[in-house]
C-alpha positions in Angstrom: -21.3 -76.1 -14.7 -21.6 -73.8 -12.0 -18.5 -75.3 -10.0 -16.9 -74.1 -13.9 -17.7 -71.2 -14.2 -16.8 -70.1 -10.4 -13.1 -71.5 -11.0 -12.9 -69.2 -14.4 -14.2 -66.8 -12.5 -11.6 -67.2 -9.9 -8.9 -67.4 -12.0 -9.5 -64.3 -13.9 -9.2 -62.4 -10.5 -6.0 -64.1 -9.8 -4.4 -63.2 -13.2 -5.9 -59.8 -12.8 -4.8 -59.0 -9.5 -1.3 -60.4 -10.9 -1.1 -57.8 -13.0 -1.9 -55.0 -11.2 1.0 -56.4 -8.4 3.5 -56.5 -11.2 2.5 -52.9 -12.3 3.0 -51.8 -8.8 6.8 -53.8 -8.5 7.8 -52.4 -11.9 6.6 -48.8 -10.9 8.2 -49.0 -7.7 11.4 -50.8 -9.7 11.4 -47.8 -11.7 11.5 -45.3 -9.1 14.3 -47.3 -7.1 15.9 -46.7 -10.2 15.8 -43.0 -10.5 17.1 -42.8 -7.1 20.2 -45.0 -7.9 21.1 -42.7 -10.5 20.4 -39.3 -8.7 23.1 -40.4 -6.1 25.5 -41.5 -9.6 28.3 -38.9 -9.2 31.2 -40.5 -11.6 31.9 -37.9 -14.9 30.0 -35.2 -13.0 31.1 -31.9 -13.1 30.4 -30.0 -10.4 30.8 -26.1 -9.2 30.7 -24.6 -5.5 29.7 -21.5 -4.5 31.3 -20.8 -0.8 31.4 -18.4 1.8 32.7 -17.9 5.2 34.6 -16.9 7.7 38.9 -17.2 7.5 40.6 -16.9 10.9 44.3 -16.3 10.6 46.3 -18.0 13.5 48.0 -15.9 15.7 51.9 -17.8 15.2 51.3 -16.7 11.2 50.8 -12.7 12.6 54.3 -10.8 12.4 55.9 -9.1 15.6 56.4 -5.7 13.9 54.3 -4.0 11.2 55.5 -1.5 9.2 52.0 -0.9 7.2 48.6 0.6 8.3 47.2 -2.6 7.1 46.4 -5.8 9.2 45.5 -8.6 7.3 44.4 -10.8 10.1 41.6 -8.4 10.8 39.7 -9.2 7.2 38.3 -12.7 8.0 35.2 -12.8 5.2 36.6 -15.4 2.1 34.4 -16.4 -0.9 35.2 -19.1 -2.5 34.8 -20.9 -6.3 35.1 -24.6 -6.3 35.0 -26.9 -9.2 35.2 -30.6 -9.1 35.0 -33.6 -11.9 34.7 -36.9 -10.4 36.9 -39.4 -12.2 35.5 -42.2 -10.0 32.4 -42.3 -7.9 34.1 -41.1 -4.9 37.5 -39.0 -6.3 37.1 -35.6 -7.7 40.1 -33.8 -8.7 39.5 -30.5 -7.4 40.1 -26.7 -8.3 39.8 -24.0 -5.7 40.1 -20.3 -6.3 39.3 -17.4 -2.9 38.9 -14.1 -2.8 39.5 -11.9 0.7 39.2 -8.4 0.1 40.5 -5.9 2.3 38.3 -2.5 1.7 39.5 0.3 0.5 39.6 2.9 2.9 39.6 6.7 2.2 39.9 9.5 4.7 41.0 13.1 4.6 43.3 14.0 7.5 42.9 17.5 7.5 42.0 20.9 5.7 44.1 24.0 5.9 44.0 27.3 4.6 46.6 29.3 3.4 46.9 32.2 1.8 48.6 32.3 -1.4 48.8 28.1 -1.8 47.4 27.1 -4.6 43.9 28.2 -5.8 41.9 29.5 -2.9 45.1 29.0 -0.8 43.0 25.5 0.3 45.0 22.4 1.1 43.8 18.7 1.9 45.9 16.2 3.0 44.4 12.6 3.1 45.3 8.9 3.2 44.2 5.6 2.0 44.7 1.6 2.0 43.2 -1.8 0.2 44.6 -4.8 -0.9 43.4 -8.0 -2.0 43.9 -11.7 -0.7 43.7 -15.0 -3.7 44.6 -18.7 -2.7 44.1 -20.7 -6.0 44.6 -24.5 -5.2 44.5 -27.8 -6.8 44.5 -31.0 -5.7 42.0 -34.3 -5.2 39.0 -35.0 -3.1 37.7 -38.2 -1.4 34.3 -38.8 -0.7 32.7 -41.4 1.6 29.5 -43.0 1.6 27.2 -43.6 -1.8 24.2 -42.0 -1.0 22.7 -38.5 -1.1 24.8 -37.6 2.1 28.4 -37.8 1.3 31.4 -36.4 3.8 34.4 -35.8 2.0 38.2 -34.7 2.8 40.7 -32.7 0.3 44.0 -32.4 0.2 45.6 -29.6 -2.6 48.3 -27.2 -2.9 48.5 -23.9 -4.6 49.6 -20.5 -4.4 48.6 -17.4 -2.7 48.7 -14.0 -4.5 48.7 -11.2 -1.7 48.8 -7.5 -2.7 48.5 -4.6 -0.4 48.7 -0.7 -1.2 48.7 2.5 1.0 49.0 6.0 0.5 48.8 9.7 0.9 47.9 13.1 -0.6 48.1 16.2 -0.9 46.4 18.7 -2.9 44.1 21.5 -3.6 42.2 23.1 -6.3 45.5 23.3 -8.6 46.2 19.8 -8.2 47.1 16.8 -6.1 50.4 15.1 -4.9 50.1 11.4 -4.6 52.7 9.2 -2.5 51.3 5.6 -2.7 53.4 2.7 -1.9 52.1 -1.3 -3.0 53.4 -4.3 -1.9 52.7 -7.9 -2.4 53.5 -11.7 -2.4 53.3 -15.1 -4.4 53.0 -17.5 -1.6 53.0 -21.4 -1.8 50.3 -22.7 -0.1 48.6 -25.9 1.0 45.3 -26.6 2.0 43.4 -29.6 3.8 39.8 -29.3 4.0 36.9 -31.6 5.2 33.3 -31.4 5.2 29.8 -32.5 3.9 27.4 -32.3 1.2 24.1 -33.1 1.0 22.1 -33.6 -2.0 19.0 -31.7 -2.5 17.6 -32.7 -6.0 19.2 -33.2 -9.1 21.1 -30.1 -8.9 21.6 -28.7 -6.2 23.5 -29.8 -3.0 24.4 -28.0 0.2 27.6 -27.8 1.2 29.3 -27.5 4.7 33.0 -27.8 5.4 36.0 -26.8 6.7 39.7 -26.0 5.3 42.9 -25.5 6.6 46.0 -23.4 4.9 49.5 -23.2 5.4 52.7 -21.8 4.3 56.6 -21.5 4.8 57.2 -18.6 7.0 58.4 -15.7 5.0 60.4 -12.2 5.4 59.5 -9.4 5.1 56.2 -10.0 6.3 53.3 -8.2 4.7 50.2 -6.6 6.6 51.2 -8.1 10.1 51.9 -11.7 9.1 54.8 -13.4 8.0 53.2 -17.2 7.1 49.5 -17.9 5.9 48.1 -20.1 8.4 44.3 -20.3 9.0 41.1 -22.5 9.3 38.2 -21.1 6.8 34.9 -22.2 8.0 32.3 -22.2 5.3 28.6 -22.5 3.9 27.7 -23.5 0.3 25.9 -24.8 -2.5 27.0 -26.9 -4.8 25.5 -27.5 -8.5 25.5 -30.6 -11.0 26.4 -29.2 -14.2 25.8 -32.5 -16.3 22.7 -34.1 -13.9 21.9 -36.5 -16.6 
């Protein structure tokens, strides 16, 4: 009776400690889970927030320029990336950058003279801004299936660049204005490379690089005459559909 009761007793350990050890391999089952999904990427859409630093190549910088402005002294680029990932490692790819030059005001000198205008007070002063956009398109190859994923893109686009300087003159009767604008509608291709890393469900950091190039064009505009550059940029990078 005693040997009895000792094997029951025994067995309803065993079966007790069997279920605590499944418990344990279906909670950890479950979590295993949740981190297969959170590195699922395929029918994600995904937006990139970017900014950096554009270096213009000195072949793409013209011999002779006729304008105050230099483009390839303006290096700062932000950047808009979205991405939808038809597969789990191709994303076709939408890029759109902004490089503005400042505008910059000055007055380049005050006169007086009698009987000009009101007060017989004259300013003459200058001015000068433009604006840089590459919008690009193309796909994007990702390596790797985990939470730390390099990728490389290759797309083509356009670049929109517009550039405007001026001069006045006036006083207290009025102001003379001689402003003169120029721009260009580029084509333009761009191969980037870099990394992202993903930080939660979210959020992932992104680090990369990208290289653009054009045909070589005339006139040039603001000291260059081809857009030719590496941008080198910092980023994050959010899941808009995480589930």
């Amino acid at each position: 009776m005693k040997l009895f009761c000792l094997s029951l007793l025994i067995a309803l350990m065993t079966i007790d400690d069997l279920q605590i050890a499944a418990q344990q391999a279906q909670y950890k089952t479950k979590a295993e889970i949740e981190y297969e999904k959170l590195k699922i990427l395929q029918h994600k859409v995904t937006i990139s927030l970017q900014y950096g630093h554009f270096e213009l190549f000195h072949f793409a910088k013209a011999d002779d320029n006729t304008t105050n402005i230099n483009i390839s002294d303006h290096h700062k680029l932000f950047n808009v990336a979205t991405e939808y990932y038809l597969y789990e490692n191709l994303a076709a790819q939408l890029n759109i950058g902004l490089n503005i030059i400042p505008q910059e005001k000055k007055v380049d000198s005050i006169t007086y003279t009698p009987g000009s205008g009101l007060g017989g007070i004259i300013a003459k002063g200058s001015g000068k801004g433009g604006a840089i956009i590459p919008v690009t398109v193309g796909v994007k190859k990702t390596f790797l299936n985990g939470l730390l994923r390099p990728y490389v893109s290759l797309l083509s686009g356009f670049t929109f660049i517009k550039i405007g300087e001026g001069t006045g003159t006036g006083s207290i009767a009025g102001i003379e204005k001689d402003i003169d604008y120029d721009s260009k509608f580029l084509f333009v291709y761009q191969l980037g490379s870099g990394i992202q890393l993903r930080l939660g469900k979210v959020v992932r950091l992104d680090l990369g690089v990208n290289y653009y190039g054009s045909p070589k064009f005339t006139p040039s505009i603001g000291g260059i005459n081809s857009y030719h550059g590496l941008y080198f940029f910092g980023g994050l990078n959010f899941i808009l559909n995480p589930k």
